[in-house]
N, C-alpha and C positions, 0 to 999 in steps of 0.2 A: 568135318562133317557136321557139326555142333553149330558153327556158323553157317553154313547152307541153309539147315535144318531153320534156325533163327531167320533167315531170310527169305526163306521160302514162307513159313508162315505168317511173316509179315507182310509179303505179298498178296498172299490170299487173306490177311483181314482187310487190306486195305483196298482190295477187288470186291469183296463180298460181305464182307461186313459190315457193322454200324454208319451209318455215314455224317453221323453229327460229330463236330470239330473236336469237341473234351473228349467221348471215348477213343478218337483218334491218336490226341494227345496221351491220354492213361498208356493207350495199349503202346503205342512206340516209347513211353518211358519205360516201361516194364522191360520192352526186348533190350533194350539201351543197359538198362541195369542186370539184366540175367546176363548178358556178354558180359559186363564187367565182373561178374560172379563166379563165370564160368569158363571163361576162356583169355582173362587177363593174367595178369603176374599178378594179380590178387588172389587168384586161385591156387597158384606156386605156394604163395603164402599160407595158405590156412593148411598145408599139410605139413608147415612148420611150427604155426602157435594155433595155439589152440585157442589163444581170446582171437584170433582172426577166425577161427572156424564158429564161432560165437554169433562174430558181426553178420560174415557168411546164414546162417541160418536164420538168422533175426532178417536181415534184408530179403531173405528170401521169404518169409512168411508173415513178414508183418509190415513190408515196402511190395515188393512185388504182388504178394497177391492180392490185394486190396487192390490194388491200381489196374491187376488182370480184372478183377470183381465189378469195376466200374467202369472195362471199358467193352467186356462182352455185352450182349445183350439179355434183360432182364428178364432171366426164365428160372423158374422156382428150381431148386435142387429137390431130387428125392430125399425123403429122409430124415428130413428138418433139424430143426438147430438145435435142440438136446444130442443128436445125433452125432453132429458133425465136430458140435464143441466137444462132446467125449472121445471122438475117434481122431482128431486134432494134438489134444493133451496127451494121449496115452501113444501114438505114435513118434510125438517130440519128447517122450521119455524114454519111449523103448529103443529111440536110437543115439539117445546120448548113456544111454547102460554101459560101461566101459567095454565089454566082452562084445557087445552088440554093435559098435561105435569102434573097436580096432576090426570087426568082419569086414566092417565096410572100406576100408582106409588100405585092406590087405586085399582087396576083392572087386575089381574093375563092376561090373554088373551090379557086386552089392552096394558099388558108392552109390550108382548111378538111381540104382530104384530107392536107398535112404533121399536123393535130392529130389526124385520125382513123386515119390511119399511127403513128402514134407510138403510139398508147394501145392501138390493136387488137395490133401486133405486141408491145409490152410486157406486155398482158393475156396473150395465149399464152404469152411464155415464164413468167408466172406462174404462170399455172394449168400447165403442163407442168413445173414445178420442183414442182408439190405431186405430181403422178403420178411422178416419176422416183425410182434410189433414194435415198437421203441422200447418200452419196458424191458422185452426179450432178450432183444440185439443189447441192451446194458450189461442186461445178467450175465449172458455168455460173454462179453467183452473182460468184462470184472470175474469174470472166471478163467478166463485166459492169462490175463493178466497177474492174478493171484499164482495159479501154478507156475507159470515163466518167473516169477520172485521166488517162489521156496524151489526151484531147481538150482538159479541163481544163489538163492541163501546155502545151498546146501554145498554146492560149486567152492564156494567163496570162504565156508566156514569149514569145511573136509580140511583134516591137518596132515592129509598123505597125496600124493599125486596119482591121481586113478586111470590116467588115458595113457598108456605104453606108447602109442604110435609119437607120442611128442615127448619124450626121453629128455631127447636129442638138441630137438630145433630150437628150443627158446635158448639156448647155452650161448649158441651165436646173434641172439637177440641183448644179452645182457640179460636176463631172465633165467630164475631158475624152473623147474616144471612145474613147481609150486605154485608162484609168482602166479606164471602164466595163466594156470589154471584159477588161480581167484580172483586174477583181470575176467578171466571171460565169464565170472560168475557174478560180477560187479557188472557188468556188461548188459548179462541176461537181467539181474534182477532192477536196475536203476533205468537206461534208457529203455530197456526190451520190455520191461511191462509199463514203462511210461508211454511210452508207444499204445496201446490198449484201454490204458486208461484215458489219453488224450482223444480218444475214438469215441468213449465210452461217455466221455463227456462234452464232446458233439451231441450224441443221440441225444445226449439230456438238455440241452439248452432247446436241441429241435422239441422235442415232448414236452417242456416248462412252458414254450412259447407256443404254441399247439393248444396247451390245456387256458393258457390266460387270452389268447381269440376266444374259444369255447367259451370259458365265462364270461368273459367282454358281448360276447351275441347274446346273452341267455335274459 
């Protein structure tokens, strides 16, 4: 159904939506990589280690939904980026809460709306970092970024294993839950906020070279 769903809407962007070549390209990477997220043996995977459930969320909010952001078309979000950046952070916290984060893993419906919470409030404050101004789109970037590092730091430096639903599965990885669990806090905090920051300092090279045309005409 997952894959229909996947193919059907990719039919209808590519009917009726954008029709310049790069959004085309964005948006079929996107469906490319939510299949492989979502309905691969990569998927088997993340309900056995939990640094795979790491990767899993990180590609889903910080690969896909940026590449969704660039390749719909350019229509302001309600709400705007102080908004979207807070409701962002505090959703990618309230679903890795361990009590909050085994509902989901125990609970078909609960996984399904943490992976559609996750991607839809990421996709917002995506597309709201392309409407705000360059200053803006930095700060929420570098705020993204910073919390994704102290969840990762805290992942990484916890001296007990906090997710029950991965007991089990790193054991047959060579991995204790331990392990696993401050892989996928190394995970979050090294390339997952390097990812934000590496965004963060796009906007800034675009706004440096912006501001030095500006005084070059003046």
């Amino acid at each position: 159904m997952l894959i229909a769903a996947l193919l059907f809407g990719t039919a209808v962007f590519l009917k009726f939506g954008p029709t310049t070549s790069a959004q085309r390209r964005y948006f079929l990477t996107a469906i490319a990589l939510l299949a492989l997220l979502l309905v691969s043996p990569f998927c088997a995977l993340t309900s056995a280690l939990f640094s795979a459930r790491a990767v899993h969320h990180l590609a889903l909010t910080a690969v896909v939904a940026p590449l969704l952001a660039a390749a719909l078309p350019a229509k302001r979000v309600p709400g705007g980026l102080a908004l979207w950046t807070g409701l962002h952070t505090a959703t990618f916290w309230i679903w890795h809460a361990p009590p909050v984060y085994e509902a989901a893993l125990s609970n078909e419906a609960v996984y399904w709306l943490m992976q559609a919470s996750l991607l839809l409030t990421a996709l917002a404050l995506w597309r709201a970092v392309r409407h705000a101004s360059l200053p803006a789109g930095i700060a929420a970037l570098l705020a993204t970024m910073v919390q994704m590092g102290l969840l990762g730091a805290l992942l990484t430096f916890t001296g007990t294993p906090l997710y029950a639903p991965h007991a089990l599965g790193p054991l047959a990885w060579g991995l204790t839950p331990l392990e696993d669990q401050q892989l996928a806090g190394l995970i979050m905090w090294a390339p997952g906020a390097g990812i934000y920051l590496a965004a963060a300092l796009a906007l800034a090279s675009r706004w440096f070279a912006r501001e030095r045309r500006a005084s070059l005409a003046t």
